[in-house]
N, C-alpha and C positions, 0 to 999 in steps of 0.2 A: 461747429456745433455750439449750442446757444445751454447755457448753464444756468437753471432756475434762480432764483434768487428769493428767500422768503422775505415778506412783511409784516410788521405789526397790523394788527386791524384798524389801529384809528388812522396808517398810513393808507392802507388797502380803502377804505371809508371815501380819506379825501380824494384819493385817486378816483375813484367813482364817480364824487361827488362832481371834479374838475369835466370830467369825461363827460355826463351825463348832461353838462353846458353847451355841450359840442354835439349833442345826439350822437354820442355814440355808446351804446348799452350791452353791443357784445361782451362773452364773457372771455373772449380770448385776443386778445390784441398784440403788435408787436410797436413800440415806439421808437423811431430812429431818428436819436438828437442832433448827429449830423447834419439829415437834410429836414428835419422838424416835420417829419410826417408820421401818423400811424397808420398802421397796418391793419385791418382787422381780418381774424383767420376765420374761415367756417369750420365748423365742425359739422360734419355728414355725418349722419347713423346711419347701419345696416339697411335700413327699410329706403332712404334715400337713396343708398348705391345699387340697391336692388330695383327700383321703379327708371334710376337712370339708364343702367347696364342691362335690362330685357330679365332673361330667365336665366337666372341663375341657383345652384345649389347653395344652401346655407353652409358648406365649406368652401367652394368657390367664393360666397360673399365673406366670408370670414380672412379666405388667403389675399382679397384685393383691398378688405380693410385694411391689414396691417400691411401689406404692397405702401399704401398712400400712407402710412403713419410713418413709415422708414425714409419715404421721400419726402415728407415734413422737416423731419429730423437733418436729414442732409441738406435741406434747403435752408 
């Protein structure tokens, strides 16, 4: 399990700043120093899981939201 870590904003800035040389402009990314690679995560909205996964009820889209947020979490 992955333990946030906060930043200043002129760090949070230049990280952007570094990132956005690399076209990379997600807002959520993972970087792994070891093998010198980023990650970038998607974030899905309701309306996405909904147009992929057919017809479903907005409690059903609400239980496989948070379904993939807990397999985030453990991933």
């Amino acid at each position: 399990m992955s333990i946030p870590k906060k930043m200043d904003k002129q760090t949070a800035n230049e990280l952007r700043s570094l990132l956005s040389r690399m076209n990379v402009t997600q807002s959520k990314i993972k970087i792994n120093m070891e093998n010198n690679t980023i990650e970038i995560e998607d974030d899905y909205s309701i309306d996405d899981i909904l147009e992929s996964a057919g017809s479903l009820t907005p409690e059903q889209a609400k239980e496989l939201t948070e379904e993939i947020k807990k397999m985030r979490e453990r991933g």
